[in-house]
N, C-alpha and C positions, 0 to 999 in steps of 0.2 A: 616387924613382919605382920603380914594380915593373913586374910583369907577373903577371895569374893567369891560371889555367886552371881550368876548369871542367868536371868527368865527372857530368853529368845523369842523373839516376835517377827514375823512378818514386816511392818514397820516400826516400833519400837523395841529395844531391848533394857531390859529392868538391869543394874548394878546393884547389888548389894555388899556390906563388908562388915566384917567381925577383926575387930586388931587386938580383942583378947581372946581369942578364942572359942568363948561363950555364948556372948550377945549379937545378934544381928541385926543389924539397920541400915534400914534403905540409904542408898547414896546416891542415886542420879537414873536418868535415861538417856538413852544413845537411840537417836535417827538410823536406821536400819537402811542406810543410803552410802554410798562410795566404800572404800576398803573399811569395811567393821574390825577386820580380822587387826585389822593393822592399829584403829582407836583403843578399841580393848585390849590389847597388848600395852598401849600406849599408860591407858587407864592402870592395868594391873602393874607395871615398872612405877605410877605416879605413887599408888600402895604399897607397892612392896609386897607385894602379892604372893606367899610361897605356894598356895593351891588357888586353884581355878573349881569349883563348881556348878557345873551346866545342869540347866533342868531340862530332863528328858521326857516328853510324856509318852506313857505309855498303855499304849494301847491294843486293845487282841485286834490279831491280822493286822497290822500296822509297821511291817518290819523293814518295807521301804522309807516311811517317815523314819524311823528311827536311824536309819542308816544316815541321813542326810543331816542331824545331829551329832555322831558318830565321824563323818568325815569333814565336821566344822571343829569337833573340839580337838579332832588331831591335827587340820590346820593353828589353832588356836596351838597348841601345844607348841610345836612346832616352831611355831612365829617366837612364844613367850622361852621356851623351856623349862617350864612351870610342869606343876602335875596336875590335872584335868581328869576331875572327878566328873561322872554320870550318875546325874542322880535323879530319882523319878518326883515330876512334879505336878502330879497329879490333886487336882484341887484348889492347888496353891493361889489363883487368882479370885474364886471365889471364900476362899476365905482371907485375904488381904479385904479383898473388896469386902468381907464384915467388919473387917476389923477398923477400917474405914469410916464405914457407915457407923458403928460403936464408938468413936470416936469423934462422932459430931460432922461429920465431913461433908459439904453439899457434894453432889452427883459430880457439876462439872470438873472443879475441884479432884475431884475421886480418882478422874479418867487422864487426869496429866499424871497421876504418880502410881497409879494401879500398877505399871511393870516394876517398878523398882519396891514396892513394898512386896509383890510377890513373891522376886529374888528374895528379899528378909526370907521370906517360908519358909524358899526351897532351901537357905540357907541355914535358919533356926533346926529345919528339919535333921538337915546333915548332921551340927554339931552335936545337934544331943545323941543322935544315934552313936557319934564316936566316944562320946562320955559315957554312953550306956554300953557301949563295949569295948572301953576301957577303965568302968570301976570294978 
């Protein structure tokens, strides 16, 4: 069993996954084109997916955006019968993209895997928070 996460884009969306629990690592990008709902469902049965974690950003006055991430992860839901976590992902692409750049990475390079390392974030972010409140 794993866990992914998921940094939604406009036209790219970031895949991340953890299969211990712990660790987070990038695992791919998805084209933001034809039934997504239906690829990433596809994606999470390919992992074994018991949760879903979506990055939601959050922003003041912004409760229309948010809703339109809100009525993706319940289709996602829905689609998988997974549990579908919101989670705020706020920063997550500017510090992929340091972690990136710290890691020797030219620019062009950067900009094909920027969504899926961010997923890591949103993801890294998640797990520890459940470690920190479950030690």
């Amino acid at each position: 069993m794993s866990i992914i996460a998921i940094d939604y884009g406009g036209r790219r969306i970031g895949v991340a996954v953890s299969d211990s629990g712990a660790i987070a690592r990038p695992h791919s990008v998805v084209k933001n084109e034809g039934d997504v709902i239906e690829k990433l469902a596809g994606l999470a049965r390919d992992l074994e997916a018991e949760t879903i974690v979506l990055g939601v950003p959050r922003r003041p006055n912004s409760s229309s955006g948010e809703q339109k991430f809100r009525d993706f992860a319940e289709r996602l839901r829905q689609k998988t019968c997974k549990v579908v976590v919101l989670w705020d992902e706020a920063l997550t692409t500017a510090e992929a993209s340091r972690q990136l750049r710290d890691n020797g990475m030219k620019r062009r390079e950067a900009q094909r895997e920027i969504d899926m390392h961010a997923a890591a974030v949103i993801l890294q972010s998640w797990l520890d928070d459940v470690a920190r409140r479950t030690s």
